[in-house]
N, CA and C atoms as an extended XYZ file, in Angstrom:
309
Properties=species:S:1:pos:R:3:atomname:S:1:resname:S:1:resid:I:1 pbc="F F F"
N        64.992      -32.280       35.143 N   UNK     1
C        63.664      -32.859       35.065 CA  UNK     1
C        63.365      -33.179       33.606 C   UNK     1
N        62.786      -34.487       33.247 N   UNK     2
C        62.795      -34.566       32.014 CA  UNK     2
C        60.899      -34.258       31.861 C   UNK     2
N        60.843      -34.687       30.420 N   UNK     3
C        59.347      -33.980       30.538 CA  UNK     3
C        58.287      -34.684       30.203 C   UNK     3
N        58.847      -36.403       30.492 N   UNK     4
C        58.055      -37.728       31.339 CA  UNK     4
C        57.661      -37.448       32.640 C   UNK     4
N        58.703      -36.723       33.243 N   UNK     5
C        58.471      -36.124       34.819 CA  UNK     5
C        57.434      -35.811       35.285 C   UNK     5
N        57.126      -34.441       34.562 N   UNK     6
C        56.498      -33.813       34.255 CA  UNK     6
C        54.719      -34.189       34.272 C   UNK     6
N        54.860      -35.529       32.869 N   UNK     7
C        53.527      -35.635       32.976 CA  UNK     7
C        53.076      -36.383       33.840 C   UNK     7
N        54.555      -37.133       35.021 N   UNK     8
C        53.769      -38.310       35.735 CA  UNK     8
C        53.159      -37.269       37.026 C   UNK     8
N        53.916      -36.317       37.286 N   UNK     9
C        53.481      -35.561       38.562 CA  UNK     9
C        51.942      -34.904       37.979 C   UNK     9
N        51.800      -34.143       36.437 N   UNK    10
C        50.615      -33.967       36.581 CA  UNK    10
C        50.177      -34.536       35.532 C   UNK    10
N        49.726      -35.668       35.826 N   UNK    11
C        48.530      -36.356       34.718 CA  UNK    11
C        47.318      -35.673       33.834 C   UNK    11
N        47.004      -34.646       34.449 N   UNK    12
C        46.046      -34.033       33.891 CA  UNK    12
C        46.159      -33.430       32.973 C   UNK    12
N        47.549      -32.918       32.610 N   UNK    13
C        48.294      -32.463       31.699 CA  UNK    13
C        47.962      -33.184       30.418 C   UNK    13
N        47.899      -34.584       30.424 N   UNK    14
C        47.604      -35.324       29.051 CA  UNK    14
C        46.180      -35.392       28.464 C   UNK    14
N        45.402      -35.938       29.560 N   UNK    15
C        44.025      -35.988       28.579 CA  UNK    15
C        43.174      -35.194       29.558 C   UNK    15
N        43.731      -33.693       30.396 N   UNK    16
C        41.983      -33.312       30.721 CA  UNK    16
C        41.610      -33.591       32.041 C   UNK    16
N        41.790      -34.710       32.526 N   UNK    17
C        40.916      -35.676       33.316 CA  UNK    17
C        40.421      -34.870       34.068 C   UNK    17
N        38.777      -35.062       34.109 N   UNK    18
C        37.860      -34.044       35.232 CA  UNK    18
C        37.536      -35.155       35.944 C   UNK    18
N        37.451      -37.012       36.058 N   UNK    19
C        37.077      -37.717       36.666 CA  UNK    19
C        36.806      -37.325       38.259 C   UNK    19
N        38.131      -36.885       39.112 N   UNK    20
C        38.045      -36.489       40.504 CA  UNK    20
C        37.015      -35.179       40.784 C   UNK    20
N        36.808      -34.411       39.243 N   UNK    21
C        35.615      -33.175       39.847 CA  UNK    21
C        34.640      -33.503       39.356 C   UNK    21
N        34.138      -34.514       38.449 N   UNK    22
C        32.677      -34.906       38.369 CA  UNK    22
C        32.919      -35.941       40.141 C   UNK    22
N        33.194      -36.551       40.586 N   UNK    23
C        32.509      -37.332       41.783 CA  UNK    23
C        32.596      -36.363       42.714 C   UNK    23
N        33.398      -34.808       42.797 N   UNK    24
C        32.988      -34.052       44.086 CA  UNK    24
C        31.699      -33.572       43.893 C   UNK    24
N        31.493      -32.843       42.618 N   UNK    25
C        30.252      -32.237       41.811 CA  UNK    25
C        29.069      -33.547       42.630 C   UNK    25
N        29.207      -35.014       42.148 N   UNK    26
C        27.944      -35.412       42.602 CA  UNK    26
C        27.917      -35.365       43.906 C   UNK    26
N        28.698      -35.759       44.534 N   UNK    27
C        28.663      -35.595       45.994 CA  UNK    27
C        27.984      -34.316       46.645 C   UNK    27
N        28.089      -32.920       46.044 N   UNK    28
C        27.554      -32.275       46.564 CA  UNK    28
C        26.381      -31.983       45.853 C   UNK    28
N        25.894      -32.346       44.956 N   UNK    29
C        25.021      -31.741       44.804 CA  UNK    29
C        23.685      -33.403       45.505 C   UNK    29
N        24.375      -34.369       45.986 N   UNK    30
C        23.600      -34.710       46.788 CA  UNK    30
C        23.187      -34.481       48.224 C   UNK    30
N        24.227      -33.583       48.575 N   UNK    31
C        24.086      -32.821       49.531 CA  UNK    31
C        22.996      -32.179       49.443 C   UNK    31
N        23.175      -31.440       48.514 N   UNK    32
C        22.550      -29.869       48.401 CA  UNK    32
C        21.103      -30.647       48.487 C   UNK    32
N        20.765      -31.586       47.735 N   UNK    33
C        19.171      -32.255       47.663 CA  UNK    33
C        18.964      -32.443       49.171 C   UNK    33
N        19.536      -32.761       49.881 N   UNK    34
C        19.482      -32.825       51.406 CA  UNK    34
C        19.042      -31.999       52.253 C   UNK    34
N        19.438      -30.487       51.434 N   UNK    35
C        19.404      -29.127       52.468 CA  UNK    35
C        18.292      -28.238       51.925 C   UNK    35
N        18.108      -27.487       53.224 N   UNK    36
C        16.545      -26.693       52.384 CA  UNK    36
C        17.212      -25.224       51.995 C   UNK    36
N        18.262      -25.416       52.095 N   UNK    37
C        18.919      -23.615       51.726 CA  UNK    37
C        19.051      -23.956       50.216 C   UNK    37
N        19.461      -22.612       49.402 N   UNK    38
C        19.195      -22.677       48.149 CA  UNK    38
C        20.156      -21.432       47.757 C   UNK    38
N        21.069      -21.794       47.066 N   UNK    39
C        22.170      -20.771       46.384 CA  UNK    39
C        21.299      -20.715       44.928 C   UNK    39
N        22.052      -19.404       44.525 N   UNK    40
C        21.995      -18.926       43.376 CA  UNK    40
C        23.046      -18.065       42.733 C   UNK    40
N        23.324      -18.989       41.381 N   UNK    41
C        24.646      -18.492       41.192 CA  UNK    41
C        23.935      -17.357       40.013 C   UNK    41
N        24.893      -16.168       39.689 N   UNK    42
C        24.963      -15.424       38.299 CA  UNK    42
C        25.583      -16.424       37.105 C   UNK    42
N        24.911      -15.505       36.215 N   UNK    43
C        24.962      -15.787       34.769 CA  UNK    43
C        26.343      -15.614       34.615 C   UNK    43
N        27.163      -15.018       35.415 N   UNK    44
C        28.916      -15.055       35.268 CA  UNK    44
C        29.451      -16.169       35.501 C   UNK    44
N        28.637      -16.212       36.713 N   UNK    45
C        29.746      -17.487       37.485 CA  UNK    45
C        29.233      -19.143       36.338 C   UNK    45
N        28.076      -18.977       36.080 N   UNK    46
C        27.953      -20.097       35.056 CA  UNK    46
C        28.744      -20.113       33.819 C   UNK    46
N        28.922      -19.004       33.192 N   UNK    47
C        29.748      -18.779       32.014 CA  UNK    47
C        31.251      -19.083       32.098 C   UNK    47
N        31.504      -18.847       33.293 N   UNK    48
C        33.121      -19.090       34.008 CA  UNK    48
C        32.829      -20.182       34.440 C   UNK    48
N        32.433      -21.287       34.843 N   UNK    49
C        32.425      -22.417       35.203 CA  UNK    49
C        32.677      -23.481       33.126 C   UNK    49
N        31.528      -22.956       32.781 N   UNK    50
C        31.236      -23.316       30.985 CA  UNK    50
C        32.899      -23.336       30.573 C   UNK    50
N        33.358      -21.924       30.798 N   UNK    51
C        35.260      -21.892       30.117 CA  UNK    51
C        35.914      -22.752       30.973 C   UNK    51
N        35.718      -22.862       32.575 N   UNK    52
C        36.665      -23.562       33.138 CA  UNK    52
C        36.104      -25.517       32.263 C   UNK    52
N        35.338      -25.369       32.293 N   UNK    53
C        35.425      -27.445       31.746 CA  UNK    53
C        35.875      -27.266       29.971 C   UNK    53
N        35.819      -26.066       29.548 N   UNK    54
C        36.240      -26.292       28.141 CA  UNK    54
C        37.322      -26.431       28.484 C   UNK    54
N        38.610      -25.630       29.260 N   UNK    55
C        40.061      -25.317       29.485 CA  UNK    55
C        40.527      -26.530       29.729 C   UNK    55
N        39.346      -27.185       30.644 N   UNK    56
C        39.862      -28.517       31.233 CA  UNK    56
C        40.120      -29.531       30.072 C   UNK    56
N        39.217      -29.784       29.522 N   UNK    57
C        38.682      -31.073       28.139 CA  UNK    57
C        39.952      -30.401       27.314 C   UNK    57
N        40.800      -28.928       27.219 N   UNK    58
C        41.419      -29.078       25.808 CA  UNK    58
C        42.969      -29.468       26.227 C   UNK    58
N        43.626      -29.996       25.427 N   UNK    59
C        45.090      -30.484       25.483 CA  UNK    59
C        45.916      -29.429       26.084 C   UNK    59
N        46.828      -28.991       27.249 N   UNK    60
C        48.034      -28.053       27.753 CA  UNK    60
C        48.781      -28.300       26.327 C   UNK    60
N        49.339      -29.064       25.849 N   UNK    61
C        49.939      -28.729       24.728 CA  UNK    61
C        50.093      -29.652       23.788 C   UNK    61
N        50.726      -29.508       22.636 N   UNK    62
C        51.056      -30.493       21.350 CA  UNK    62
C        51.495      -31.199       21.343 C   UNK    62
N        51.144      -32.819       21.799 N   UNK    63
C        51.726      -33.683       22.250 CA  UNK    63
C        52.630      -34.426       20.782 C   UNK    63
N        52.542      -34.177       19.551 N   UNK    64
C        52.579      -34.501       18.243 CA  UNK    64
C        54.318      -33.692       18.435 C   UNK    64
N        54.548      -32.248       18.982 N   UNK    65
C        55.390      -31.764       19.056 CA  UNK    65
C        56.444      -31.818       19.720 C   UNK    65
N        55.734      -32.182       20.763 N   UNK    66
C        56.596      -32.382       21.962 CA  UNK    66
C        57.585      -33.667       21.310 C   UNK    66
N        56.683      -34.339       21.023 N   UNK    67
C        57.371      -35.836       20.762 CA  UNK    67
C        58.240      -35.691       19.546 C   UNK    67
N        57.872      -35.021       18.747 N   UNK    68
C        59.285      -34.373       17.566 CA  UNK    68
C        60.487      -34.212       18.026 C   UNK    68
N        60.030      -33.121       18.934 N   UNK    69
C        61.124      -32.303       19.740 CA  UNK    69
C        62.167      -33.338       20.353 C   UNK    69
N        61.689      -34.129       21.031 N   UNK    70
C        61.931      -35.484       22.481 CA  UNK    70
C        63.191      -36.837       21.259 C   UNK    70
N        62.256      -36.678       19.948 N   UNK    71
C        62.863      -37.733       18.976 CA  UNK    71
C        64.324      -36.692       18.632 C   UNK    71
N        63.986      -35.480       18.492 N   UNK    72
C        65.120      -34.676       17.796 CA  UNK    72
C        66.668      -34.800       18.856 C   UNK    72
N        65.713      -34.486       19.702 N   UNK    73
C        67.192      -34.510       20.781 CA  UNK    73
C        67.825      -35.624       21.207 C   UNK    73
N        67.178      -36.715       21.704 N   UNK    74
C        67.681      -38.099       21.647 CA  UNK    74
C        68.359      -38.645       20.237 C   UNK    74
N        68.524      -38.221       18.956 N   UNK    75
C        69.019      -38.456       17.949 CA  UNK    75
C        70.120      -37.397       17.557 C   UNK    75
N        70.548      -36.292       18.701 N   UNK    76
C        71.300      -35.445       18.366 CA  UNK    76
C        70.963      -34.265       17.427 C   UNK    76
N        69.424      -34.261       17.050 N   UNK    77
C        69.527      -33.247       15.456 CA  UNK    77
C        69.457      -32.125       16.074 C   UNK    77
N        68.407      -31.556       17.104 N   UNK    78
C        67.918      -30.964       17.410 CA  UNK    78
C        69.223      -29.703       17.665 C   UNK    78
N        68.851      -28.482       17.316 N   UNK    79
C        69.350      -27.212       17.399 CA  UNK    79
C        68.546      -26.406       17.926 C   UNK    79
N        69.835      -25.930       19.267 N   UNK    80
C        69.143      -24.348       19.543 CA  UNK    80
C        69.905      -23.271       19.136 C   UNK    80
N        68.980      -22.360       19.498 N   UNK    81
C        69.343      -21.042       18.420 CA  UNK    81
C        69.659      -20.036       19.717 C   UNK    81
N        70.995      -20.214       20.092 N   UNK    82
C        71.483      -19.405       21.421 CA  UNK    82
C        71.169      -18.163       21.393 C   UNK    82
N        71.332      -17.693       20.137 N   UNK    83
C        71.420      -16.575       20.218 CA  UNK    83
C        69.422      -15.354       20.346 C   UNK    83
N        68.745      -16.520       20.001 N   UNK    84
C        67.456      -16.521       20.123 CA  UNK    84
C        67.351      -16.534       21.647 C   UNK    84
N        67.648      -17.248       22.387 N   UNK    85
C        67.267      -17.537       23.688 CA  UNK    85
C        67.876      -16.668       24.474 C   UNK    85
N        68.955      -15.835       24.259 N   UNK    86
C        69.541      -14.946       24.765 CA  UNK    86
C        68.849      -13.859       25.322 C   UNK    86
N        68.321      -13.567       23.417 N   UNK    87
C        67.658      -12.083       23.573 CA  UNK    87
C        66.611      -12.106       24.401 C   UNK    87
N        65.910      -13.766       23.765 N   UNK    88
C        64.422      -13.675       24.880 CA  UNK    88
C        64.846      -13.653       26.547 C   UNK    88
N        66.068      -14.015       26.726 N   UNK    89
C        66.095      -13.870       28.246 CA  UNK    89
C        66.317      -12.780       28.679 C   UNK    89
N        66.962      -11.936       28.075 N   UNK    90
C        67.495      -10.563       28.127 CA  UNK    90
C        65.932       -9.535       28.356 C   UNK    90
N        65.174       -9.676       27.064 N   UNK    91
C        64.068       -9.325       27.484 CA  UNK    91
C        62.843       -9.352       28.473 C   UNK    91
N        63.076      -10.794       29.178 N   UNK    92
C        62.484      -11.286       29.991 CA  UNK    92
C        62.623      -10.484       31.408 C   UNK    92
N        64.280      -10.711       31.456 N   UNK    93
C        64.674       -9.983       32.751 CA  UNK    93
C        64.264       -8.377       32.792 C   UNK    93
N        64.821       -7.618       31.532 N   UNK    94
C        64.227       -6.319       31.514 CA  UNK    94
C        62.607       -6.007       32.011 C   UNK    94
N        61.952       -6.693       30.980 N   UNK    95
C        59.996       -6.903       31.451 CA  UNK    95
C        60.113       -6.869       32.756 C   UNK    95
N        60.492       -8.195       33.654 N   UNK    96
C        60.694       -8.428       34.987 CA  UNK    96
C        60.934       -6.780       35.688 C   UNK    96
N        62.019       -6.119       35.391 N   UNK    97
C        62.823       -5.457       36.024 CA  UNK    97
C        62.141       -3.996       36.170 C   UNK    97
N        60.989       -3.766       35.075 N   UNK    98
C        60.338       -2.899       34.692 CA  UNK    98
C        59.078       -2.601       35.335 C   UNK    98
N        58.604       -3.433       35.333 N   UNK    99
C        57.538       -4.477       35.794 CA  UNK    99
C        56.388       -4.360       35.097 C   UNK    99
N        56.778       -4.542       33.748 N   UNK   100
C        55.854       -4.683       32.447 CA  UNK   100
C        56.133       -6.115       32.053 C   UNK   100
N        54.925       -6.895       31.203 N   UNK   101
C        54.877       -8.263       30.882 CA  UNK   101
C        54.727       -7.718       29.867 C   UNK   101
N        55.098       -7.643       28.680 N   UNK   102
C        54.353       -8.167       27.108 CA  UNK   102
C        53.802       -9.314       26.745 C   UNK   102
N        53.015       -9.577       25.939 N   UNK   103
C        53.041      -11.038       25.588 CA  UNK   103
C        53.009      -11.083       24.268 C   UNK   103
C-alpha cells in the first residue's frame, strides 16, 4: 500500500473535513426544532464534543514530512536504521506479550 492509498481511502486524513458532520448536525437540529422533547447535555459531553472538532480541524500528520520522506525514497537516499526497527519490534512484541503498552 503506498501512502497515496492511504489518503485516497481516507480523505479526511488531509484537511479535517467536517463538511458531512456539519449537514447531519443541521439536519438534526432541525429536527429537534420540530419536537417538543428537550435533551440536555453535561458540561462534559460539551467539552468532549469542543476536543472532538479541535482533533478534527488539526492535521493526522506532517504532510511537509511525509513528502521528504516520499522524495527520499523515490531518489534512493533514504536509510533505514535496521537495527533501530528491530529493537522497536522486539519491544513491541514483548509490551504485546506482557500486556503492558508504554508509550
Amino acid at each position: 500500500m503506498n501512502i497515496d492509498d492511504v489518503l485516497k481511502v481516507s480523505p479526511g486524513l488531509v484537511n479535517g473535513n467536517l463538511e458531512g458532520k456539519s449537514a447531519r448536525n443541521t439536519e438534526a437540529t432541525k429536527t429537534d426544532q420540530q419536537s417538543s422533547e428537550k435533551v440536555t447535555l453535561s458540561a462534559r459531553s460539551a467539552e468532549l464534543q469542543s476536543l472532538g472538532v479541535k482533533v478534527a480541524a488539526e492535521e493526522a500528520f506532517d504532510a511537509v514530512k511525509v513528502e521528504a520522506i516520499k522524495a527520499a525514497i523515490l531518489s534512493g537516499q533514504y536509510k533505514v536504521n535496521s537495527g533501530k526497527v528491530a529493537d522497536s519490534l522486539i519491544n513491541t512484541v514483548r509490551e504485546m506479550l506482557s500486556g503492558t503498552v508504554q508509550k
